[in-house]
C-alpha positions in Angstrom: -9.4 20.7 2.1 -12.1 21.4 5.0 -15.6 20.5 4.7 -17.6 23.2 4.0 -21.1 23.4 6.4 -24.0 26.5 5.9 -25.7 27.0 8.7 -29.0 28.8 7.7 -30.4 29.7 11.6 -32.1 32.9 12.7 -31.7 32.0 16.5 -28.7 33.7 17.1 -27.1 31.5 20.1 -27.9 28.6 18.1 -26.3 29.2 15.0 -23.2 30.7 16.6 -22.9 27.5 19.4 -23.0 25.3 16.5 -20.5 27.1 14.2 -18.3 27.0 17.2 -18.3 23.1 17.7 -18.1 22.5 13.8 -14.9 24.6 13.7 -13.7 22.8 16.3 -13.9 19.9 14.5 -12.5 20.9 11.9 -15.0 22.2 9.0 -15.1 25.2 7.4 -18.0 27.3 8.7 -20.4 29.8 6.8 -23.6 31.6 9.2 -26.9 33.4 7.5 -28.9 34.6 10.3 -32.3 33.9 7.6 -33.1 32.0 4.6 -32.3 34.8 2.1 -29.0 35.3 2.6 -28.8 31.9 3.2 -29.7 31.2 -0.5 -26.9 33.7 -1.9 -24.7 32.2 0.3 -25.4 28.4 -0.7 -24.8 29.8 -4.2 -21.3 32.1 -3.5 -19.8 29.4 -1.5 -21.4 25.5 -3.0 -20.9 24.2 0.5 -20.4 20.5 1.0 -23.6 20.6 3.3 -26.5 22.7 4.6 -28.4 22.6 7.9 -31.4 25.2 8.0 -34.1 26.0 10.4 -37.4 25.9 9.0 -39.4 29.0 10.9 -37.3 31.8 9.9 -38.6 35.2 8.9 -38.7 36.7 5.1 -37.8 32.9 3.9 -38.5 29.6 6.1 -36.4 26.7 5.5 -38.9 24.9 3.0 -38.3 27.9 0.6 -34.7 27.7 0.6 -34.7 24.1 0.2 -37.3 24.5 -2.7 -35.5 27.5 -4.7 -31.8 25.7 -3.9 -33.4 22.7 -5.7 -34.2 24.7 -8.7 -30.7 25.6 -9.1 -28.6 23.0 -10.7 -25.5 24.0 -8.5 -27.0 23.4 -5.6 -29.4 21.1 -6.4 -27.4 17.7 -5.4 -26.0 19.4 -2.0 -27.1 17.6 1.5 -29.4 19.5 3.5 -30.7 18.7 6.5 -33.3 20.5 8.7 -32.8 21.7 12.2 -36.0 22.8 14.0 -37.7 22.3 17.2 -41.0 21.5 15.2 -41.5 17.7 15.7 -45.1 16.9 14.2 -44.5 14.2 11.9 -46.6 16.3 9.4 -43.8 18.9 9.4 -41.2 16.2 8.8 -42.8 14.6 6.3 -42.8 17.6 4.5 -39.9 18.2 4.5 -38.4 14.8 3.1 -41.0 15.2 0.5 -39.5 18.4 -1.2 -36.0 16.7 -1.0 -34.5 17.4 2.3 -31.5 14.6 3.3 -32.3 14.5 7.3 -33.9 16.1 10.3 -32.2 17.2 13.9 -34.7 18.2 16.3 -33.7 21.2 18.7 -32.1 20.5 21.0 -29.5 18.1 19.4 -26.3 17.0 21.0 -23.3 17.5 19.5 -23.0 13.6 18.6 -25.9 13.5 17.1 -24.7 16.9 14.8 -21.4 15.2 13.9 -23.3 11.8 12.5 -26.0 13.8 10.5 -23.1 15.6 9.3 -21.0 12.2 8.4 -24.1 10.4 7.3 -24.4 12.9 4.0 -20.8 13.3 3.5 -20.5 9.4 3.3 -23.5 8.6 1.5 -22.5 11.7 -1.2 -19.6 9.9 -1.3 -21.1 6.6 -2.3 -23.7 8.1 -4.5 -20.3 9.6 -6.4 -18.8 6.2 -6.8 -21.4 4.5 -8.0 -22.3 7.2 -10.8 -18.8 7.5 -11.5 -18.4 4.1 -12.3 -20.8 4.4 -15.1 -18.6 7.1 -16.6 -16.8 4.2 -18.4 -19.1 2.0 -18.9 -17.2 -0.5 -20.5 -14.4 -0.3 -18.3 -16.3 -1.1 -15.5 -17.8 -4.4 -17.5 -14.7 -5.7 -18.6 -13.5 -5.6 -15.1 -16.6 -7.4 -14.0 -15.5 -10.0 -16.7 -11.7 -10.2 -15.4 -13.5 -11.2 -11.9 -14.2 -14.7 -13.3 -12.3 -17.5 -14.9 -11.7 -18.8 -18.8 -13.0 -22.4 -19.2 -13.0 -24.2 -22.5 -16.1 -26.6 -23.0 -16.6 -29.1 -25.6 -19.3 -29.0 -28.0 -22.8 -30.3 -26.5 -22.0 -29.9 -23.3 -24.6 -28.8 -20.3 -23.4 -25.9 -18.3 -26.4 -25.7 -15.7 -29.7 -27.8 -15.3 -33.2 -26.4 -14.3 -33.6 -26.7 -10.5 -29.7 -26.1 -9.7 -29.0 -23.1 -7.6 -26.8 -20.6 -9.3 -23.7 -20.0 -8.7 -22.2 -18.2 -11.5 -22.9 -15.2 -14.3 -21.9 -16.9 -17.4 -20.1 -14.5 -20.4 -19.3 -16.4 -24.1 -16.0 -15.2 -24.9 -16.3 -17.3 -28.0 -18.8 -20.1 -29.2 -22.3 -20.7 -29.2 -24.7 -21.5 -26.1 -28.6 -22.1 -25.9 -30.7 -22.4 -23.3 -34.0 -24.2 -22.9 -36.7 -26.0 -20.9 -37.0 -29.8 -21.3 -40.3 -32.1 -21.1 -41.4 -34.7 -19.7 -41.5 -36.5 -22.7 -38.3 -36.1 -24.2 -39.1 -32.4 -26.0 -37.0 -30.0 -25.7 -38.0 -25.8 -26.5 -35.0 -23.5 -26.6 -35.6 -20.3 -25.2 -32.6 -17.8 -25.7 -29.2 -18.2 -28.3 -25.8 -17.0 -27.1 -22.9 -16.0 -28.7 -19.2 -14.5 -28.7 -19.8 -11.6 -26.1 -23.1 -12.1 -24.4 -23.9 -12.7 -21.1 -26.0 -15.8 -19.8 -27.4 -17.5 -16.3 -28.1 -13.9 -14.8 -32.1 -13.9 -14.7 -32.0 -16.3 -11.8 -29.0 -14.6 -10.2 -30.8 -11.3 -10.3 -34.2 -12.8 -9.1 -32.7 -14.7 -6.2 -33.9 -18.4 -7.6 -33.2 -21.6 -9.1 -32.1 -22.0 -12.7 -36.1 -22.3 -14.2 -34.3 -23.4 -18.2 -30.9 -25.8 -18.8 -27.8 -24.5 -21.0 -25.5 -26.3 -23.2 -22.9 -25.3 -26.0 -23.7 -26.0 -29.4 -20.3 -25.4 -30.6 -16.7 -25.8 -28.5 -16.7 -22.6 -26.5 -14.6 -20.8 -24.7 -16.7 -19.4 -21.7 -15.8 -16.9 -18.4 -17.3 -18.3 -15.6 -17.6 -14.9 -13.1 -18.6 -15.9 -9.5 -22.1 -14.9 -7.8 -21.2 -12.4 -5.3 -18.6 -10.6 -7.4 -21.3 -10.1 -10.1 -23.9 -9.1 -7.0 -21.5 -6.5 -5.5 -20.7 -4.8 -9.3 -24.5 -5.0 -9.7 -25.6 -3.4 -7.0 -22.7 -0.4 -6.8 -21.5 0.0 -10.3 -24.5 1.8 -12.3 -23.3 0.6 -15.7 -23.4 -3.0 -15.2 -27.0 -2.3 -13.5 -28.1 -0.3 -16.2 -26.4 -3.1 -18.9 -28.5 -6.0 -16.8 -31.8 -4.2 -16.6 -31.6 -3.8 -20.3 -30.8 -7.7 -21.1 -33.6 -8.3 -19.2 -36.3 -6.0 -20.6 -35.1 -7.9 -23.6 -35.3 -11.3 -22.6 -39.0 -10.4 -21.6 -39.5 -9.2 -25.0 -38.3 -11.6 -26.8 -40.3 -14.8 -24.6 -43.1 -12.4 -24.9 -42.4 -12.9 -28.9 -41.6 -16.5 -29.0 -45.1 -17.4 -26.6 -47.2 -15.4 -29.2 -45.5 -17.1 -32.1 -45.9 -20.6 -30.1 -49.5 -19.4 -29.9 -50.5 -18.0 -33.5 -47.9 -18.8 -36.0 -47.7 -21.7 -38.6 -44.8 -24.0 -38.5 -44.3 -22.8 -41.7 -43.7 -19.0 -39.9 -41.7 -20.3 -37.6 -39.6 -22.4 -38.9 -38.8 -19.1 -41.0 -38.3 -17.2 -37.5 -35.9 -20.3 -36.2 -33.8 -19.6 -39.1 -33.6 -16.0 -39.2 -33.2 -16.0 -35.0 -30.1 -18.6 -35.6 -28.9 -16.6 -38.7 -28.7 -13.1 -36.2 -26.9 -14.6 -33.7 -24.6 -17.3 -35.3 -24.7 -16.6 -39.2 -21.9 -15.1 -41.8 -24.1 -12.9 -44.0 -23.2 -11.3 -47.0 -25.9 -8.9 -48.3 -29.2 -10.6 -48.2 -27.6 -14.1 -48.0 -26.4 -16.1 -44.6 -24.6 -19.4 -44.0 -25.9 -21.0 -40.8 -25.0 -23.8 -39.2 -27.2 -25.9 -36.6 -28.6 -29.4 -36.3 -31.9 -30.7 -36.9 -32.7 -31.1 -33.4 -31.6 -27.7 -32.1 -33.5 -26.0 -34.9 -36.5 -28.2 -33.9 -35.9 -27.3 -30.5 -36.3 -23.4 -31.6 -39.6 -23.9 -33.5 -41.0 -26.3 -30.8 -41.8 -28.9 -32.8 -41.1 -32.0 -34.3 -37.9 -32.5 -36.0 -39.1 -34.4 -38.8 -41.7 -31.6 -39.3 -38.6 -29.4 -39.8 -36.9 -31.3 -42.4 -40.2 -31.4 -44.4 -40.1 -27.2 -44.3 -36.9 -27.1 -44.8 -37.5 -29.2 -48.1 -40.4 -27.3 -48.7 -38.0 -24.4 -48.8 -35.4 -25.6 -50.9 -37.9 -26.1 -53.3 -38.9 -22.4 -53.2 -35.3 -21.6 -53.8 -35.5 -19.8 -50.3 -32.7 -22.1 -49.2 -30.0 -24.4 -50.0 -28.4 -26.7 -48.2 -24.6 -28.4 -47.9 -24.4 -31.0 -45.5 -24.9 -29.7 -42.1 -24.8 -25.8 -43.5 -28.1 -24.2 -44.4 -27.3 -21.7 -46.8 -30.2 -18.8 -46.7 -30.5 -16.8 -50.3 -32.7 -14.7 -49.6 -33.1 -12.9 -45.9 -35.8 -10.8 -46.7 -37.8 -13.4 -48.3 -37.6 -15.5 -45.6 -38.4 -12.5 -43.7 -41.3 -11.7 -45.6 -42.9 -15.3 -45.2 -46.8 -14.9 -43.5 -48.4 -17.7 -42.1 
């Protein structure tokens, strides 16, 4: 089917000359000799684009472009102004109330066929990106089938701080943490991972090094999906954008969180938080109670502290029948007390 093109002029030789070339070409052609009819033309006809003079009697292009924006049937068509007015005042205008491009009278007929092209393309563009956010997990799960399955062995590292990235990481099944490590042998987790999360795309989105390390806790089973496959989904598939700007207004949150914790709360507090953050991500609750599993270390690692202070709140716990614990299980009975714990 043949492009559709309004042409919204009131200089008769003009509009006419450029209907002629445009058929020629090949589009479908529709003439208003001022912006009124223009407008009930736009409307009867939802033509693919719309080139208007601006000084026109009974409606100058600036009022058909503002009333055809009202109209949610013509509000997403490309319109581009044609006028011999070339103060930049005038354009600015003009690209302020939503017009797509400018010709300046006199134009060749080169330069009408690439304004012309330019809005069909980009219309184009703009309709596969927001169509790929129409299944939203469609599109995800062919971002996933981009990278390749890889089985890694409990406590293994996956990246170290300083390395450049090179991959988005997804946990098809297991359990990941990353965190920074200190001078001094300390370690400070910052983020737990699990069977369908994502990982190692903050620095991959920000264009720098890896700033934390990551390691499995567990054996996992991890998709490792190349850099400029996840860039090129990123940037023209709105649902993984929209999925990636979410994770990381979260992530922001939550290290927002953890600092004020780090800051304020007792080790008592959160020591309860540690436990409650690993029972969320990696525990089998039933009801109020959850079964977690996770070494000293790593828990310590959580609360930022020692990990012999950990085992002494962890007693301290089991003695207030918050906890009990079988071998390397921490059984929680009672969520919302835990929950409840102040400083």
């Amino acid at each position: 089917m043949n492009k559709k093109v309004l042409i919204i002029e009131d200089n008769d030789d003009i509009r006419e000359s450029t209907a002629e070339v445009l058929d020629l070409a090949g589009y479908e052609t529709f003439t208003a000799k001022h912006g009124k009819i223009g407008v009930e033309m736009a409307l009867n006809y939802l033509p693919d684009v719309i080139l208007c003079d601006i000084m026109m009697p009974e409606l100058d292009g600036y009022g058909v472009l503002y009333l055809l924006n009202k109209n949610q049937k013509t509000a997403n068509i490309p319109f581009i102004f044609i006028t011999a007015k070339t103060e930049r005042a005038d354009m600015r205008k003009g690209m302020e109330m939503g017009a797509d491009d400018y010709l300046t009278k006199p134009f060749d007929d080169i330069e009408l066929f690439k304004a012309i092209e330019s809005r069909f393309k980009k219309k184009q563009q703009s309709a596969g990106f927001n169509a790929g956010s129409g299944n939203s997990e469609a599109v995800m799960d062919e971002l996933r089938k981009k990278g390749k399955s890889k089985p890694i062995a409990n406590k293994q590292i996956i990246y170290v701080e300083g390395d450049e990235p090179t991959h988005l990481y997804y946990v098809v099944k297991g359990q990941v943490k990353t965190y920074k490590r200190f001078k001094d042998g300390r370690e400070l987790s910052s983020s737990l991972y699990h069977d369908g999360d994502f990982f190692g795309y903050e620095s991959l989105c920000n264009g720098e090094v890896y700033t934390d390390n990551a390691a499995t806790l567990i054996e996992s089973d991890i998709i490792q999906i190349p850099k400029a496959d996840f860039m090129e989904y990123l940037l023209n598939h709105q649902a993984v954008s929209k999925t990636f700007i979410a994770l990381l207004s979260g992530n922001v949150r939550d290290k927002g969180k953890q600092m004020l914790q780090l800051a304020y709360s007792s080790v008592r507090k959160r020591v309860a938080e540690a436990l409650l953050q690993v029972a969320t991500k990696f525990g089998d609750s039933v009801e109020d109670s959850c079964t977690i599993r996770i070494s000293r270390d790593d828990l310590a690692a959580l609360v930022g502290t020692a990990s012999e202070t950990v085992s002494r709140m962890l007693a301290d716990f089991k003695d207030e029948k918050l906890i009990d614990k079988t071998g390397n299980a921490i059984n929680i009975r009672s969520i919302e007390k835990l929950r409840n714990i102040k400083q």
